[in-house]
VEXFINU-895042 format. One record per residue: x, y, z of N, C-alpha, C in turn. Coordinates in steps of 0.05 Angstrom, whole numbers, padded with zeros to 5 digits, always signed. Layout:
XYZXYZXYZ;...
//
This chain:
+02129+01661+01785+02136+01634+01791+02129+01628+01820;+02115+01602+01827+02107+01601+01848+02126+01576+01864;+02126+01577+01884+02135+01545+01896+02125+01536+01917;+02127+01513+01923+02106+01503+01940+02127+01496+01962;+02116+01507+01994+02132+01502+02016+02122+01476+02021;+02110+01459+02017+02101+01431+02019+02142+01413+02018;+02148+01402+02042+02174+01387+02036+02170+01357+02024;+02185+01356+02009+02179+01327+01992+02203+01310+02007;+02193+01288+02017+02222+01269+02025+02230+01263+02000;+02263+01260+02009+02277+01243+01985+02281+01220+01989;+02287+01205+01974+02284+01176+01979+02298+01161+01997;+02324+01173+02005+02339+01164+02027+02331+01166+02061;+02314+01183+02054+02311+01198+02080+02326+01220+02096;+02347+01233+02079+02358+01254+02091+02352+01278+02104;+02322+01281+02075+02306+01304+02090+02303+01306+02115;+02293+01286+02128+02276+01277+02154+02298+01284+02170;+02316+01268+02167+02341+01277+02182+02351+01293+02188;+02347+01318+02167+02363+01337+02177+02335+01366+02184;+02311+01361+02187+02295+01356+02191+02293+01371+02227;+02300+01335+02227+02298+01339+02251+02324+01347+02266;+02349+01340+02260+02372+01352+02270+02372+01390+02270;+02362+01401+02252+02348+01429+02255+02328+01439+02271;+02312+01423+02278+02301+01426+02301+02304+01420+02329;+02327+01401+02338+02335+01402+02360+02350+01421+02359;+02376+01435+02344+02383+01469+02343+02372+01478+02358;+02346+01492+02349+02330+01503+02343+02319+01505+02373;+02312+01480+02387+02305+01485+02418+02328+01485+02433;+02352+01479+02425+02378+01471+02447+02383+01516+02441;+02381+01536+02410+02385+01555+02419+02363+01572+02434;+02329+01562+02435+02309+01581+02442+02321+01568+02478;+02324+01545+02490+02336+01546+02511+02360+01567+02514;+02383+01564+02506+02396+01578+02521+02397+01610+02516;+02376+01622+02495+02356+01646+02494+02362+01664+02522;+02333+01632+02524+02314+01645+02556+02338+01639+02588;+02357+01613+02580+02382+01611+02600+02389+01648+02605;+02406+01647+02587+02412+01676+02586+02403+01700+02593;+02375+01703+02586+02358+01729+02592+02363+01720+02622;+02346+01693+02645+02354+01694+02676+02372+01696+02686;+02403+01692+02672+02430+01700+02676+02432+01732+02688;+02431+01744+02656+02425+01779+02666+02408+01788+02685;+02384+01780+02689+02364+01789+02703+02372+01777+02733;+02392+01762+02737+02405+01751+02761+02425+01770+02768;+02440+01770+02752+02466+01791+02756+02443+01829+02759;+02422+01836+02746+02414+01851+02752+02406+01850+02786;+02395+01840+02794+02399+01833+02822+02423+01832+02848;+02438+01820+02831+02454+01826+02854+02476+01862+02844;+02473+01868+02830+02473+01894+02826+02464+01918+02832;+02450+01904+02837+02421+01929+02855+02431+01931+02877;+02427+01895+02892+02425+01886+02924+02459+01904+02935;+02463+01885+02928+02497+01886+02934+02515+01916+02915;+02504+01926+02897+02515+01949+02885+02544+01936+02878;+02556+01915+02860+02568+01907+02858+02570+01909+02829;+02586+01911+02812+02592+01910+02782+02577+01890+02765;+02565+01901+02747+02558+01867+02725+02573+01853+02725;+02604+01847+02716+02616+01827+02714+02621+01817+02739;+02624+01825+02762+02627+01812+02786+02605+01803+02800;+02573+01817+02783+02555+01798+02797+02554+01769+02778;+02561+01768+02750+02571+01735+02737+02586+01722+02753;+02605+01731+02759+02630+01719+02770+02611+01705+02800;+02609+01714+02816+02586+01720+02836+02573+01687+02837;+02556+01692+02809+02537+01671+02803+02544+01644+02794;+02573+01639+02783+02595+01620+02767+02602+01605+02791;+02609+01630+02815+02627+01614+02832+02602+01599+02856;+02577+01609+02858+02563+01595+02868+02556+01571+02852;+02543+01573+02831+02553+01551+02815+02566+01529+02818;+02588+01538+02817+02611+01511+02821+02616+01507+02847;+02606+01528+02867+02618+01508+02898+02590+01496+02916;+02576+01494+02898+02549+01488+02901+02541+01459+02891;+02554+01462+02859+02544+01443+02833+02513+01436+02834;+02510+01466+02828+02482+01467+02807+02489+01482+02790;+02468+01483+02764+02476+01488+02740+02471+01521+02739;+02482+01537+02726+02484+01573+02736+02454+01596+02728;+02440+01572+02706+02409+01576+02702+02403+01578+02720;+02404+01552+02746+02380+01544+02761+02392+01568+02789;+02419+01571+02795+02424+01596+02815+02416+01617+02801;+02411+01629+02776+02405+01656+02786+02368+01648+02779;+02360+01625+02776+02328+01628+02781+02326+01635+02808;+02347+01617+02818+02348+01610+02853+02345+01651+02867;+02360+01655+02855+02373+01684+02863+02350+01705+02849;+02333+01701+02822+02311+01721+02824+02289+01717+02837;+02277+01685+02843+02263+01684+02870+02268+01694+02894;+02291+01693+02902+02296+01707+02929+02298+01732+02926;+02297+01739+02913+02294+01774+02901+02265+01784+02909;+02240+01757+02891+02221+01772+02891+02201+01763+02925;+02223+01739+02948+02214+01735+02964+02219+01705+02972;+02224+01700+02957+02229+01673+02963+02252+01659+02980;+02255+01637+03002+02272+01632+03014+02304+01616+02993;+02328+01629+02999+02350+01610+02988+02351+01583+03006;+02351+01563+02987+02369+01537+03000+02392+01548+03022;+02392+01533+03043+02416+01544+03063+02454+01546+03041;+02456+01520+03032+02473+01512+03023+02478+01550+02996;+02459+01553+02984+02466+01565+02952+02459+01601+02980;+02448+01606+02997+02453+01623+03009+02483+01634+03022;+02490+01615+03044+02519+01618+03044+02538+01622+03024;+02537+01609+03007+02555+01607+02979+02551+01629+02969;+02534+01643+02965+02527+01669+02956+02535+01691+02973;+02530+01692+02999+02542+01710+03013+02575+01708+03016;+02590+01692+03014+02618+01687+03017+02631+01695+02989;+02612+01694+02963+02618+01701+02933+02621+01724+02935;+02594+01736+02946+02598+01774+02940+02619+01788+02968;+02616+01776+02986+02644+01788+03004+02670+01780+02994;+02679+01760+02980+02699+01764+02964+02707+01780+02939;+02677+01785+02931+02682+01800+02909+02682+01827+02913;+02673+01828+02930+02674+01864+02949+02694+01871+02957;+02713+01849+02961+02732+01851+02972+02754+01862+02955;+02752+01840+02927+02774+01847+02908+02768+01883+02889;+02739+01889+02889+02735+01912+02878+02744+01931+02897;+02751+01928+02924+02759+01953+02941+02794+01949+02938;+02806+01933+02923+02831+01932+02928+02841+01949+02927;+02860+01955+02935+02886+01982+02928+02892+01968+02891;+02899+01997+02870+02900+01990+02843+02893+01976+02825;+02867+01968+02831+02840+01956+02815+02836+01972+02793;+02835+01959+02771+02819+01974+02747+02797+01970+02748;+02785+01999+02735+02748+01999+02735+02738+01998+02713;
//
């Protein structure tokens, strides 16, 4: 038995509809995919730089983020460019350095879990 991938609209037009509501999915998840992969590869960075924990290089990147307000994609693009050479914005530089000395700070505490 054979079938034909050919889509037939139905008369209402739901097909189309849902159609296309499947394909905006479809790019809203291959975006936040590739969001994600520059997340990690951000936090890999300051893991290296700074020798600071994965979850504290997120944390790191969240709080620049928000005392910045740019979106946490565009800091750690911000943050693997300056990796591979590129200058930080003054503003997402400071913010970044004041992130990981606080966060250095809380991983050296007296009775920290690891």
């Amino acid at each position: 038995m054979t079938t034909s991938r050919e889509q037939r609209p139905l008369p209402d037009g739901t097909r189309d509809a849902a159609v296309a509501r499947l394909e905006q999915e479809n790019a809203q998840l291959r975006y936040a995919v590739g969001s994600h992969a520059v997340v990690d590869q951000a936090i890999g960075v300051l893991v290296a730089v700074h020798r600071i924990p994965p979850r504290a290089g997120f944390e790191v990147l969240r709080e620049v983020s928000q005392h910045t307000n740019i979106k946490l994609h565009t800091i750690a693009e911000m943050t693997i460019g300056w990796a591979l050479g590129q200058s930080l914005p003054e503003t997402v530089g400071h913010a970044l350095g004041r992130a990981v000395q606080r966060c250095s700070w809380r991983d050296d505490a007296p009775g920290r879990r690891g």
